[in-house]
C-alpha positions in Angstrom: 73.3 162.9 122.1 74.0 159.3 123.2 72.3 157.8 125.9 72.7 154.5 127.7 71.0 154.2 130.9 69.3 150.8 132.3 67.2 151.3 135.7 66.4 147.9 136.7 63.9 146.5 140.1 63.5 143.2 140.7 64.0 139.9 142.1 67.4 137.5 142.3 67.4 134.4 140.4 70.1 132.8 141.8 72.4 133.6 144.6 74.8 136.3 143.5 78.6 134.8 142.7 81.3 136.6 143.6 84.9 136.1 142.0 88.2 138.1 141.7 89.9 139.6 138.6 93.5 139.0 138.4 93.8 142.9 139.5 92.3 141.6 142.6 89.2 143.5 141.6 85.6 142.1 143.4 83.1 140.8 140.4 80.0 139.9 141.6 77.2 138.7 138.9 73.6 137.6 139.4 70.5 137.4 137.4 67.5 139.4 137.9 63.6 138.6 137.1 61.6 142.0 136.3 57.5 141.5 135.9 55.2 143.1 133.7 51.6 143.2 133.8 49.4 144.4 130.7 46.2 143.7 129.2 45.3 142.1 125.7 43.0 143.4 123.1 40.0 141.2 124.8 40.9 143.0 128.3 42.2 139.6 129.8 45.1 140.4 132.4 48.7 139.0 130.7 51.9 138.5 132.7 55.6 137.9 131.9 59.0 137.9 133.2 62.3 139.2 131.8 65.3 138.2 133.4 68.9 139.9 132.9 72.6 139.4 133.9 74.0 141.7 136.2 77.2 142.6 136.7 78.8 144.9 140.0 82.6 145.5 140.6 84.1 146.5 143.4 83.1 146.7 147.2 79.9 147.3 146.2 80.2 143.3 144.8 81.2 142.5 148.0 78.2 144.2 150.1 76.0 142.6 147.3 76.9 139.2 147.4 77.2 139.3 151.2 73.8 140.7 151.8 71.4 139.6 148.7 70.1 135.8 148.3 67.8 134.5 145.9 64.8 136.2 145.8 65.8 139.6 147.2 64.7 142.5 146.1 67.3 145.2 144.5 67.5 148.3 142.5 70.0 148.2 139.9 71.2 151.3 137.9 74.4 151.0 135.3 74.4 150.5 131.3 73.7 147.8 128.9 76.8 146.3 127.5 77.3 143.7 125.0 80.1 141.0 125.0 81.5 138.2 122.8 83.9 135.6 122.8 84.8 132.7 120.7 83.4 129.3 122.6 86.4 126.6 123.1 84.5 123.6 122.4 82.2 124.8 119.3 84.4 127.3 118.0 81.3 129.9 117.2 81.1 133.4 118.5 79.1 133.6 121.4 77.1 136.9 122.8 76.4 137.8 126.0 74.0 141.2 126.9 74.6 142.4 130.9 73.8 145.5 132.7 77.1 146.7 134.4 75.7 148.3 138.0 76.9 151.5 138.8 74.8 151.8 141.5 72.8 149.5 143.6 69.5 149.7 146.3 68.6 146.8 148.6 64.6 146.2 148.3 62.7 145.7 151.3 63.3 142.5 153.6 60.8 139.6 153.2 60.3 139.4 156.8 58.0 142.9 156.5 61.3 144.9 157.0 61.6 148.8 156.1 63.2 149.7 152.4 66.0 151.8 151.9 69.4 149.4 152.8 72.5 149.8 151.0 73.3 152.5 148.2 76.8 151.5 146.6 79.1 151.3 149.6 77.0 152.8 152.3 75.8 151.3 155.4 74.0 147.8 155.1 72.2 145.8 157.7 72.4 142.4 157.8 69.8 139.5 156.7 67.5 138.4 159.5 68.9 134.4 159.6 65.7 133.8 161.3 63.1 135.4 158.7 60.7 133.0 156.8 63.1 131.6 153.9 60.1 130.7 151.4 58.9 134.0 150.9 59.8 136.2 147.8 58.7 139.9 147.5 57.0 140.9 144.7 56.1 143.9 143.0 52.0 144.6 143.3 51.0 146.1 140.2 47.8 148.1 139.8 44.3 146.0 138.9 42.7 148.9 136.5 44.2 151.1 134.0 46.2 153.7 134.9 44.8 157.8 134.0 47.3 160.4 133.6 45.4 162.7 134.5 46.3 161.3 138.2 49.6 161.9 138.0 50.2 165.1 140.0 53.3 166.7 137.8 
């Protein structure tokens, strides 16, 4: 059995882009920043940051890049694909890893709005023009360890 399954939540880099295939197919692509949070061996608190391409086709690229900004939070769900090309200037094969969305989930608002927002082509509600534009949400992580035995299932 074959599995390729990426389940991404995190924040926008950059505001999404949005372009056309010849097919007059919707692309939209952004970049995504996903946190961790872990321990070392001396029990000091370590951070870092990923960050991955995103891809969405469709109308759902249309509700993305008309509703998300830098620094939203979204749910992405698709698969990891790999693609290369041969760059025009250098002539050497270039590679490019992306996560094409099957489904997307708009985070909660900045502004101390609800969750839920858009799955794929559903309903969407607009961005508050008038919420505080310096603020990013952030995931909270947990300050001690985590026991399993918590976990109710």
């Amino acid at each position: 059995m074959f599995l390729n399954k990426a389940i991404l939540i995190g924040n926008l880099t950059r505001d999404p882009e949005l372009r056309s295939l010849p097919t007059g197919i919707k692309v939209c692509s952004f970049s995504l920043a996903t946190n961790r949070v872990w321990k070392d061996k001396n029990g000091a608190r370590q951070e870092a940051a990923d960050y991955h391409n995103v891809v969405v086709f469709g109308r759902q690229a249309e509700t993305v890049a008309q509703y998300m900004k830098k620094g939203s939070s979204i749910l992405v769900e698709g698969r990891m694909q790999t693609r290369s090309w041969d760059d025009k200037t250098s002539g050497e094969k270039k590679y490019r890893t992306e996560v094409i969305a099957d489904r997307t989930q708009f985070g909660p608002k900045g502004s101390g709005g609800s969750g839920g927002g858009a799955t794929g082509a559903a309903q969407s509600t607009p961005k508050d023009s008038s919420a505080k534009g310096g603020e990013i949400d952030s995931i909270e992580y947990p300050e001690e360890d985590i026991n399993p035995e918590d976990i109710p299932f």
